[in-house]
CHARMM-style PDB file with segment names, atoms N, HN, CA, C and O in Angstrom:
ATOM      1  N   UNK     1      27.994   2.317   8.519  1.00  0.00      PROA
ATOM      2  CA  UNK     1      28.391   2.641   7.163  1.00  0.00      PROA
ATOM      3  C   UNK     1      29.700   3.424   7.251  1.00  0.00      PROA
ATOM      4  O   UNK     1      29.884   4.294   8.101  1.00  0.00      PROA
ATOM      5  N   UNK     2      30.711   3.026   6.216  1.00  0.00      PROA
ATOM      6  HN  UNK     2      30.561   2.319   5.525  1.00  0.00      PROA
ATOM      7  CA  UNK     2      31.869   4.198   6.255  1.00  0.00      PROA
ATOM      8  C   UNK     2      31.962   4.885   5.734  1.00  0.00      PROA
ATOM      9  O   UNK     2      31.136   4.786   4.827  1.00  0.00      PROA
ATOM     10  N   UNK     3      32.691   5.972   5.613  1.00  0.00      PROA
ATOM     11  HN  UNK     3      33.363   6.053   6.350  1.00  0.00      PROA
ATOM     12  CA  UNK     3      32.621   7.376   5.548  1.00  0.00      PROA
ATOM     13  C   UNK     3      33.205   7.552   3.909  1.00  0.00      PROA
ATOM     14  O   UNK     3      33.182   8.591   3.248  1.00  0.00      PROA
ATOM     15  N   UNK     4      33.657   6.389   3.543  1.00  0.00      PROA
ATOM     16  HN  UNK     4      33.676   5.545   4.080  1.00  0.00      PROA
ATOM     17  CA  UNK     4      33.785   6.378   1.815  1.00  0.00      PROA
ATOM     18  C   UNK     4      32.722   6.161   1.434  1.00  0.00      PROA
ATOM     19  O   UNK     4      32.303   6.672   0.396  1.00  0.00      PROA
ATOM     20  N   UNK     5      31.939   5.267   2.247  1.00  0.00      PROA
ATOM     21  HN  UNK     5      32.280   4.851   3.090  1.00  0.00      PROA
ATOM     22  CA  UNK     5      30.604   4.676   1.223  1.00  0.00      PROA
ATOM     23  C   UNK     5      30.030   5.829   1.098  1.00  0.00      PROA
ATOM     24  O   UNK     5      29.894   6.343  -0.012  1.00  0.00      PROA
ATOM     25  N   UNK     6      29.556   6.477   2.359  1.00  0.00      PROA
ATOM     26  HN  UNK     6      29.667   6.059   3.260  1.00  0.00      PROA
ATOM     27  CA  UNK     6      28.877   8.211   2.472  1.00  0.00      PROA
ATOM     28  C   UNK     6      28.835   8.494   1.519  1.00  0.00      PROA
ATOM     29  O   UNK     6      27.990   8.354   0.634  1.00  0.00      PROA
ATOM     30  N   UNK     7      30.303   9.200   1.603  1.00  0.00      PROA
ATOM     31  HN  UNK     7      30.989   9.313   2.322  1.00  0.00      PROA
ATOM     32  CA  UNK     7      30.435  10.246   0.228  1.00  0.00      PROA
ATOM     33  C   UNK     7      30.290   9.996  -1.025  1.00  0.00      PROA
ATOM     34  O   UNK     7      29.850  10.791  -1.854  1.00  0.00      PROA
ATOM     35  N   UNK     8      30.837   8.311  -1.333  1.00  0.00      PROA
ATOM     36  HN  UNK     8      31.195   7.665  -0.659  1.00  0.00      PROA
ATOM     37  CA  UNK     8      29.904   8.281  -2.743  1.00  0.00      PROA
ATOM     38  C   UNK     8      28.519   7.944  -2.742  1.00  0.00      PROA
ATOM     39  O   UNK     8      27.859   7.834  -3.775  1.00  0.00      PROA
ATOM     40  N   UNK     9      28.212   7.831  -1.948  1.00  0.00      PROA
ATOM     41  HN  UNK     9      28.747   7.921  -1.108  1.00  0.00      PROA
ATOM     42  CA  UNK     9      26.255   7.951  -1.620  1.00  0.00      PROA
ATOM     43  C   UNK     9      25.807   9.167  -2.126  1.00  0.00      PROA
ATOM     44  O   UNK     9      24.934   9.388  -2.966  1.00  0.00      PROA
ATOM     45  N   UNK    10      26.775  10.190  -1.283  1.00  0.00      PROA
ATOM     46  HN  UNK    10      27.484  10.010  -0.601  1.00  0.00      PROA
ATOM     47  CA  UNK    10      26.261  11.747  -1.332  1.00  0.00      PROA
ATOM     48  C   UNK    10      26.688  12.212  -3.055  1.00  0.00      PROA
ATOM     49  O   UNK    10      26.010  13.052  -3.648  1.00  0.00      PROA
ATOM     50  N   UNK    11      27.675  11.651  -3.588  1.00  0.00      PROA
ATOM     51  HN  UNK    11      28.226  10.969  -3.107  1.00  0.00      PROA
ATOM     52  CA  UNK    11      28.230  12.559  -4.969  1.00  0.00      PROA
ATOM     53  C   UNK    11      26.945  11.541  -5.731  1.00  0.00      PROA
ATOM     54  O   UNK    11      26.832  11.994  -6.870  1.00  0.00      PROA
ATOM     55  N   UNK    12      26.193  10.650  -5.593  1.00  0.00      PROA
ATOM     56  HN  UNK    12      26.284  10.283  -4.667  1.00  0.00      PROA
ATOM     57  CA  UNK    12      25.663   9.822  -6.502  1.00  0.00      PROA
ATOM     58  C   UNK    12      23.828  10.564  -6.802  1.00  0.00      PROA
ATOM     59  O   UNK    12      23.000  10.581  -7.713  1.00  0.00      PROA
ATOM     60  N   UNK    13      23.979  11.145  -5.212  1.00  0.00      PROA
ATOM     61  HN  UNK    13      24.651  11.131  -4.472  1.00  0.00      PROA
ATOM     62  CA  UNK    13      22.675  11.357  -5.094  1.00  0.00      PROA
ATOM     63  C   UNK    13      22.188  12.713  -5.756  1.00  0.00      PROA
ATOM     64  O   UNK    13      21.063  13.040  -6.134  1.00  0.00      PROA
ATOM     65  N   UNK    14      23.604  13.520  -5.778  1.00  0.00      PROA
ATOM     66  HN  UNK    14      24.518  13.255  -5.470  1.00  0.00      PROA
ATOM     67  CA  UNK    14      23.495  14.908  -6.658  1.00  0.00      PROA
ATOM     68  C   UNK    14      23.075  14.645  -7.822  1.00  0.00      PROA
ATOM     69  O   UNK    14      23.036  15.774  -8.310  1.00  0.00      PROA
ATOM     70  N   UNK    15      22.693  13.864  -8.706  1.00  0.00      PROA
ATOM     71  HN  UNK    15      22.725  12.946  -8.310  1.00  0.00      PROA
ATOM     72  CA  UNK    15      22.601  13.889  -9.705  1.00  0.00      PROA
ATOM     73  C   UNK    15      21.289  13.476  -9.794  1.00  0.00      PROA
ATOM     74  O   UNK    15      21.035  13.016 -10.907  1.00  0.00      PROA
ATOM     75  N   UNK    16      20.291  13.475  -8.958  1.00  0.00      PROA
ATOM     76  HN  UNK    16      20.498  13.849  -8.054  1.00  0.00      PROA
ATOM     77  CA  UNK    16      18.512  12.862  -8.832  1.00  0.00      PROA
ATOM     78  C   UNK    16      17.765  13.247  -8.161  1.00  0.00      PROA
ATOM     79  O   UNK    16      18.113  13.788  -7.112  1.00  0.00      PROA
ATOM     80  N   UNK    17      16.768  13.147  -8.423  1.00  0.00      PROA
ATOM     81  HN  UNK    17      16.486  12.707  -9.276  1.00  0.00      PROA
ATOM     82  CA  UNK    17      15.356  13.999  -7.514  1.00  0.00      PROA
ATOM     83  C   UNK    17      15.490  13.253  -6.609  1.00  0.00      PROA
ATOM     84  O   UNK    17      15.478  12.139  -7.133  1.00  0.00      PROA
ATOM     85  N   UNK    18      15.632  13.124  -5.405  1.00  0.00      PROA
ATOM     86  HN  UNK    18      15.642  14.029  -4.980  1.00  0.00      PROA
ATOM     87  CA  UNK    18      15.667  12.475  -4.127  1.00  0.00      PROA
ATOM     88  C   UNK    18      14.522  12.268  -3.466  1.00  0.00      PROA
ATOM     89  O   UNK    18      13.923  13.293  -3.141  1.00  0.00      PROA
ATOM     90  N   UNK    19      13.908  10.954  -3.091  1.00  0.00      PROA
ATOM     91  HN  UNK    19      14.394  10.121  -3.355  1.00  0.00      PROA
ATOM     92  CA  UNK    19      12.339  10.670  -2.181  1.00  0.00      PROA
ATOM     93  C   UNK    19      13.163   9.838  -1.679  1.00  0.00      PROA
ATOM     94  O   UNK    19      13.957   9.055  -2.200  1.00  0.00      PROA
ATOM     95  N   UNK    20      12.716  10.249   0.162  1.00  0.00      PROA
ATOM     96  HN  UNK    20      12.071  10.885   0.586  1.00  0.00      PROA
ATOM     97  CA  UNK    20      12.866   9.090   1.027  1.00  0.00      PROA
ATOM     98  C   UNK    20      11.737   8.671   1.384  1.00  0.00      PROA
ATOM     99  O   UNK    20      10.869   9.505   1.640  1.00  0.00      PROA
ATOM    100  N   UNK    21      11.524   7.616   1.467  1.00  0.00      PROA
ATOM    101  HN  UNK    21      12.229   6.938   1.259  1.00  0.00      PROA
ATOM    102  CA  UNK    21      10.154   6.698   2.052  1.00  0.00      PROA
ATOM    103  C   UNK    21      10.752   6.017   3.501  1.00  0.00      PROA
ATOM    104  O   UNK    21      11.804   5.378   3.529  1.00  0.00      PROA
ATOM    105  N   UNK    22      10.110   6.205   4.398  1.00  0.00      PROA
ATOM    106  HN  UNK    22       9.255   6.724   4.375  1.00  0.00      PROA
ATOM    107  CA  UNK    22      10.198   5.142   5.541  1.00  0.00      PROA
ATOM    108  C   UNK    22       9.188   4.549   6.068  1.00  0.00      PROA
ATOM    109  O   UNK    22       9.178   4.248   7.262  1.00  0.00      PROA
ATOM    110  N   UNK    23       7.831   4.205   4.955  1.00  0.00      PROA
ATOM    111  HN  UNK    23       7.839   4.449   3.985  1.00  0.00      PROA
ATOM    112  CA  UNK    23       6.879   3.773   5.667  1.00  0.00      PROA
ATOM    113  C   UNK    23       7.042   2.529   6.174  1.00  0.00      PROA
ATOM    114  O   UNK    23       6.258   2.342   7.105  1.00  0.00      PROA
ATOM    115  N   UNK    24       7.479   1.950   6.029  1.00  0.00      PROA
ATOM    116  HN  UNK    24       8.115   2.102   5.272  1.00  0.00      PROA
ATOM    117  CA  UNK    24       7.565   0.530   5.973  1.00  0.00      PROA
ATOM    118  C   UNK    24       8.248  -0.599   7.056  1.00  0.00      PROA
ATOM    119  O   UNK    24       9.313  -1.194   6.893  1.00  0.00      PROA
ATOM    120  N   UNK    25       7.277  -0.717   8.257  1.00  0.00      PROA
ATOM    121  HN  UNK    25       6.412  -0.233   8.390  1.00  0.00      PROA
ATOM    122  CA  UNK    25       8.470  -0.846   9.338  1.00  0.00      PROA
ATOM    123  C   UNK    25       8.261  -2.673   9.420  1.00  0.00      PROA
ATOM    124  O   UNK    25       7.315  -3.262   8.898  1.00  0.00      PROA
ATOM    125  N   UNK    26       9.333  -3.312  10.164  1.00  0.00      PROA
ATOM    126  HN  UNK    26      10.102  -2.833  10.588  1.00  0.00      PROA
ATOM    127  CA  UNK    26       9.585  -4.905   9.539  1.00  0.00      PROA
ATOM    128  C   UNK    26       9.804  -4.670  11.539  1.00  0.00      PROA
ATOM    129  O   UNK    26      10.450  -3.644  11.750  1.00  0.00      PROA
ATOM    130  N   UNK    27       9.432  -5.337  12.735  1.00  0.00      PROA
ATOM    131  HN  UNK    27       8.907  -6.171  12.564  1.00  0.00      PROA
ATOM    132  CA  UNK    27       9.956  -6.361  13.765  1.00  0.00      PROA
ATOM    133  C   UNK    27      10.845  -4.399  14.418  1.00  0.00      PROA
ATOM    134  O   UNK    27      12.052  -4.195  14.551  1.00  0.00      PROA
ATOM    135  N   UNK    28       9.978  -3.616  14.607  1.00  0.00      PROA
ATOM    136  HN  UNK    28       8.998  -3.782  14.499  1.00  0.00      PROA
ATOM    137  CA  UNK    28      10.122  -1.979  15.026  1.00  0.00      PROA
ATOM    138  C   UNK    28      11.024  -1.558  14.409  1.00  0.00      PROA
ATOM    139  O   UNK    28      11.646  -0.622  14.911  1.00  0.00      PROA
ATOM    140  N   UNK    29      11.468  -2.113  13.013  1.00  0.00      PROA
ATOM    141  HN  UNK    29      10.963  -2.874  12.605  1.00  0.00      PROA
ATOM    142  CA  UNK    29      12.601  -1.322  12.190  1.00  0.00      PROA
ATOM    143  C   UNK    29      11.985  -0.579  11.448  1.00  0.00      PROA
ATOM    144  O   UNK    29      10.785  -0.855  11.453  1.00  0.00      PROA
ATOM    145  N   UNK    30      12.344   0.551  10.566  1.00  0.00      PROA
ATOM    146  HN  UNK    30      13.318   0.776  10.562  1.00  0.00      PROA
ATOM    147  CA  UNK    30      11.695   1.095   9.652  1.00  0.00      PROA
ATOM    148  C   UNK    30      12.215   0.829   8.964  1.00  0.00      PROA
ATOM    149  O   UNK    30      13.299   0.536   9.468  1.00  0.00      PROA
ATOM    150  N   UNK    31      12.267   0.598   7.394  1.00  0.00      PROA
ATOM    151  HN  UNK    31      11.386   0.836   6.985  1.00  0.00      PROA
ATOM    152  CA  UNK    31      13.395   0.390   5.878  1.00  0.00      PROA
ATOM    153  C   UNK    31      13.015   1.891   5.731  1.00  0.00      PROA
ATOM    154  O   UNK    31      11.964   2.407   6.111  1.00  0.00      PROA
ATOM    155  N   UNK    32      14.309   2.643   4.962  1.00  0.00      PROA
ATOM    156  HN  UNK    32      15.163   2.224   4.653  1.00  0.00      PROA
ATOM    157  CA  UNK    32      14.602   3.611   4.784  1.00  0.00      PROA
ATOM    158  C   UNK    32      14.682   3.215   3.195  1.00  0.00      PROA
ATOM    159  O   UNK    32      15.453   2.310   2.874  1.00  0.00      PROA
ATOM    160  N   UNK    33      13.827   3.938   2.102  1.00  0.00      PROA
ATOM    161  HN  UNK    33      13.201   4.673   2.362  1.00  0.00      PROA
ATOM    162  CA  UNK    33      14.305   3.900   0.703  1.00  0.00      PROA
ATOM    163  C   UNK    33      14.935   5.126  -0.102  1.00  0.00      PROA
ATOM    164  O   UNK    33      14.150   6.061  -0.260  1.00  0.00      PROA
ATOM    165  N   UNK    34      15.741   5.228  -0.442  1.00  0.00      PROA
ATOM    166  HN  UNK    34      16.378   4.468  -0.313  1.00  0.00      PROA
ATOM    167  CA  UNK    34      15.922   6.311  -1.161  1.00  0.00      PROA
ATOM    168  C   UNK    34      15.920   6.075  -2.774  1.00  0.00      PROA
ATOM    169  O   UNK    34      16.564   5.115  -3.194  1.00  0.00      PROA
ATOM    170  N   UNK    35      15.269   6.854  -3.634  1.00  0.00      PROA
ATOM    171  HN  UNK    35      14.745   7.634  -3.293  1.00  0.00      PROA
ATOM    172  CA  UNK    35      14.796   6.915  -4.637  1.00  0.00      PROA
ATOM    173  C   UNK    35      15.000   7.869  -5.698  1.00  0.00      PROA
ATOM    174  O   UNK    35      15.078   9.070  -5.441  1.00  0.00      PROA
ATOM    175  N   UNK    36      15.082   7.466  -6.751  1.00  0.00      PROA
ATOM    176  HN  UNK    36      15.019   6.490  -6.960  1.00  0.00      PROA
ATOM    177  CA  UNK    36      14.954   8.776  -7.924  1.00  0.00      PROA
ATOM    178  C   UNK    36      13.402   9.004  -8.029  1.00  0.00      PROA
ATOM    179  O   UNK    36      12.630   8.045  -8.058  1.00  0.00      PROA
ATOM    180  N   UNK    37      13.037  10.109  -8.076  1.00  0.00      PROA
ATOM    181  HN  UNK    37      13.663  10.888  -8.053  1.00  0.00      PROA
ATOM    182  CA  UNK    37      12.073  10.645  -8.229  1.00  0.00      PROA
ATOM    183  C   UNK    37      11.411  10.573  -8.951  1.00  0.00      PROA
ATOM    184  O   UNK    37      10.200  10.350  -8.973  1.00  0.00      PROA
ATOM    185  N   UNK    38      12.771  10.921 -10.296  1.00  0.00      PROA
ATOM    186  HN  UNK    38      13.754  11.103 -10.278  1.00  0.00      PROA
ATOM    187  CA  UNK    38      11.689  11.109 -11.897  1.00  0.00      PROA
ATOM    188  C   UNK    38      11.279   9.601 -12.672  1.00  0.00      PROA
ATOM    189  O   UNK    38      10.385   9.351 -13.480  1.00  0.00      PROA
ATOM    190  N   UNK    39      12.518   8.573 -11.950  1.00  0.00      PROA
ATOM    191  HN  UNK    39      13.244   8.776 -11.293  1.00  0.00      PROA
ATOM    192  CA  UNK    39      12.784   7.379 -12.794  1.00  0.00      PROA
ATOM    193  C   UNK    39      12.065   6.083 -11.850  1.00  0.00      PROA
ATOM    194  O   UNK    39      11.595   5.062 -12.352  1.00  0.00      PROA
ATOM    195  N   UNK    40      12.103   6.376 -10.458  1.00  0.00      PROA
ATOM    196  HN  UNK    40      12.485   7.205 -10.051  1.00  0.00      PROA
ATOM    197  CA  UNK    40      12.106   5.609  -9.809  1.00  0.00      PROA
ATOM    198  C   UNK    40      12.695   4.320  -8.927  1.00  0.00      PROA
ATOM    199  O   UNK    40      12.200   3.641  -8.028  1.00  0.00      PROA
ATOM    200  N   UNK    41      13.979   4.302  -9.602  1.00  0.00      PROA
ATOM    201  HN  UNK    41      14.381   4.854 -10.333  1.00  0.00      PROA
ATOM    202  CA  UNK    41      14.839   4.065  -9.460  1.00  0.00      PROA
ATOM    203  C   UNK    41      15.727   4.002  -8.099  1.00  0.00      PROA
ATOM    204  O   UNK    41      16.341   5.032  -7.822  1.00  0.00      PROA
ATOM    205  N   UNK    42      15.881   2.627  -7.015  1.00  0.00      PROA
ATOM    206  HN  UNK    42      15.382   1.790  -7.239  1.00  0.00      PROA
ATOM    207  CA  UNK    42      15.902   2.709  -5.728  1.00  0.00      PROA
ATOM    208  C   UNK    42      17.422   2.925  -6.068  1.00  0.00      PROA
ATOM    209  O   UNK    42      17.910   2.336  -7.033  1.00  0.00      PROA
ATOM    210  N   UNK    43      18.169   3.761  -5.286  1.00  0.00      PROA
ATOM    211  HN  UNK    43      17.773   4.239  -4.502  1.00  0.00      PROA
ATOM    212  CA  UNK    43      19.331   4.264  -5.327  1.00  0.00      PROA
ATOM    213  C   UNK    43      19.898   3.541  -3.783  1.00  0.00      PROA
ATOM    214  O   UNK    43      20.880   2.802  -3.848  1.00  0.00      PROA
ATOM    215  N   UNK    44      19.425   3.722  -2.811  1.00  0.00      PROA
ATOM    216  HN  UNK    44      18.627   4.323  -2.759  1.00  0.00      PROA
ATOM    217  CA  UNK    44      19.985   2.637  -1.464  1.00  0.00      PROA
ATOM    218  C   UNK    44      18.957   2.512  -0.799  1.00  0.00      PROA
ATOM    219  O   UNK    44      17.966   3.207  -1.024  1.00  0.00      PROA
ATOM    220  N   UNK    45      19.001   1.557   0.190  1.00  0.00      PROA
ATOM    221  HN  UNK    45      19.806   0.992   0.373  1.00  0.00      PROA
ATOM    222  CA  UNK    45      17.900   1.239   1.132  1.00  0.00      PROA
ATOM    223  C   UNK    45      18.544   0.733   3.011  1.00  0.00      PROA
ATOM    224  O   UNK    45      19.630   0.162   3.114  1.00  0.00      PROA
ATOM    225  N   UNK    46      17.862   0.992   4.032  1.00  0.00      PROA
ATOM    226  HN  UNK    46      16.980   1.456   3.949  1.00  0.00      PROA
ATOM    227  CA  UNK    46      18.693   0.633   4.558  1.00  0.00      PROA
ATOM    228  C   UNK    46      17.271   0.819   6.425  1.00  0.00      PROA
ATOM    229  O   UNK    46      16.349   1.563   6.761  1.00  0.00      PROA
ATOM    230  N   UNK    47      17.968  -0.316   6.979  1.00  0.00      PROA
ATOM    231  HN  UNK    47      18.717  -0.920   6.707  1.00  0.00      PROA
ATOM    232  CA  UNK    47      17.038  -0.493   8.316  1.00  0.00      PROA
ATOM    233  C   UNK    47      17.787   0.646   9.240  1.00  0.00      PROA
ATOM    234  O   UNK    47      17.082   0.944  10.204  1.00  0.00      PROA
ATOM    235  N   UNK    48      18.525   1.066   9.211  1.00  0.00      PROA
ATOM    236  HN  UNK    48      19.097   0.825   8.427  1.00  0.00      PROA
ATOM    237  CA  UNK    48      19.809   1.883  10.343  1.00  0.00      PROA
ATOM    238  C   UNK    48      18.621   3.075   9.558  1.00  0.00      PROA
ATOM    239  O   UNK    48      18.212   3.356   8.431  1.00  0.00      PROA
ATOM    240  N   UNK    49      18.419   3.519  11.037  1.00  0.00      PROA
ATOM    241  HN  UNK    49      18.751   3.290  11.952  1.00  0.00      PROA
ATOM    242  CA  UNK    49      18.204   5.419  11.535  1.00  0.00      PROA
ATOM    243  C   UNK    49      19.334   6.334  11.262  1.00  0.00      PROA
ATOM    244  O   UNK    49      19.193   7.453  10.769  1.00  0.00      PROA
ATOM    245  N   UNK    50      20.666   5.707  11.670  1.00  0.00      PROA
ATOM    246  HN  UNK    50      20.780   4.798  12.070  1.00  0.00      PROA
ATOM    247  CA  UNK    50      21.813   6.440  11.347  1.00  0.00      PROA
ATOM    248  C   UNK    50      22.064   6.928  10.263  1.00  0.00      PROA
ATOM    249  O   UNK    50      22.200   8.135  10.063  1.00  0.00      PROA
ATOM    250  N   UNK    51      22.171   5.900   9.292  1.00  0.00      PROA
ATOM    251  HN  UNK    51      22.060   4.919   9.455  1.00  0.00      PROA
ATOM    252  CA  UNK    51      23.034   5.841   7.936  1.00  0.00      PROA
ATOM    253  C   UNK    51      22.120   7.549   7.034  1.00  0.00      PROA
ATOM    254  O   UNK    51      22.619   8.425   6.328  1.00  0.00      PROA
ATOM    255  N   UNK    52      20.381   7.302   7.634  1.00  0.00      PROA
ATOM    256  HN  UNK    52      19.975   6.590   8.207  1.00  0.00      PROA
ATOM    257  CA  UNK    52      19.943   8.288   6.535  1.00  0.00      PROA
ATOM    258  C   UNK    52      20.976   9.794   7.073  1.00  0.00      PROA
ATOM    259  O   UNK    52      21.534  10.709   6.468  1.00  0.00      PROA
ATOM    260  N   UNK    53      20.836   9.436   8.380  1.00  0.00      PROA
ATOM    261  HN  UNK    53      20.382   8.692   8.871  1.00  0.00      PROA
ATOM    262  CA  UNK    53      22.089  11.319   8.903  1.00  0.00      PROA
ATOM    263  C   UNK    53      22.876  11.462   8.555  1.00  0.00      PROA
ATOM    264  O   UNK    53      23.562  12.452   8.812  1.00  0.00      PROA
ATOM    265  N   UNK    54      23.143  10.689   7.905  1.00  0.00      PROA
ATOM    266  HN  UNK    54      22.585   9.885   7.697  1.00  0.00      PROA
ATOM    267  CA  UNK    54      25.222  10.328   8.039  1.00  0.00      PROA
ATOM    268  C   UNK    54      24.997  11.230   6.155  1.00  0.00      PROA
ATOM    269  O   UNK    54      25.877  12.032   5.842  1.00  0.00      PROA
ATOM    270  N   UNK    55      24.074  11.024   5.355  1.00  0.00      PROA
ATOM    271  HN  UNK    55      23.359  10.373   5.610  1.00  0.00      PROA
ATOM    272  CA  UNK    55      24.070  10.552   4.169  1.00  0.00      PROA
ATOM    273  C   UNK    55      23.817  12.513   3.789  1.00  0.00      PROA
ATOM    274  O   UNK    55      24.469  13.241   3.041  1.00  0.00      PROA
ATOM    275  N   UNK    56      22.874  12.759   4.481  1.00  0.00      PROA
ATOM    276  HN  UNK    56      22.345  12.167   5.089  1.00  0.00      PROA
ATOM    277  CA  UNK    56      22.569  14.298   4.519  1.00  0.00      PROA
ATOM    278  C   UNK    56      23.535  15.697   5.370  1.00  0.00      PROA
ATOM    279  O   UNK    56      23.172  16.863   5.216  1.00  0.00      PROA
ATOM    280  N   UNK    57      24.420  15.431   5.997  1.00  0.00      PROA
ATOM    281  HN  UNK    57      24.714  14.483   6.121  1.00  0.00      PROA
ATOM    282  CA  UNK    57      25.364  16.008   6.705  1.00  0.00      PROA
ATOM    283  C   UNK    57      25.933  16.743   5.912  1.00  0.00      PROA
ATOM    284  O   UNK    57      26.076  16.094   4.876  1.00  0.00      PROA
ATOM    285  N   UNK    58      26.331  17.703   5.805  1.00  0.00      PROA
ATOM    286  HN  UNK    58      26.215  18.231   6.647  1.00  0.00      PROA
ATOM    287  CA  UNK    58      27.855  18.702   5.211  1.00  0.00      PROA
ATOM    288  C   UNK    58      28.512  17.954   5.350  1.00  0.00      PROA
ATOM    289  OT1 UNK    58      29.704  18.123   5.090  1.00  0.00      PROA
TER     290      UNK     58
END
């Protein structure tokens, strides 16, 4: 993921109750969901371990 997408990941996500789910594993991947809380509303999703670090960082 690049480091533009990030940050508008990160300015998008300020604005929602945030749930990550990773139950869900597909062939030893896990899907990563990220979610609005109140609405439910899937905001990104993604098989990469990385991308959720990248997304929570300073």
């Amino acid at each position: 993921m690049n480091d533009e997408r990030v940050n508008e990941i990160r300015d998008t996500l300020k604005e929602y109750v945030l749930s990550v789910d990773g139950t869900y594993s597909y062939k030893d991947k896990t899907l990563y969901v990220f979610r609005d809380y109140t609405t439910g509303l899937i905001l990104y999703a993604s098989l990469s371990r990385d991308d959720k670090h990248q997304l929570f960082q300073p």
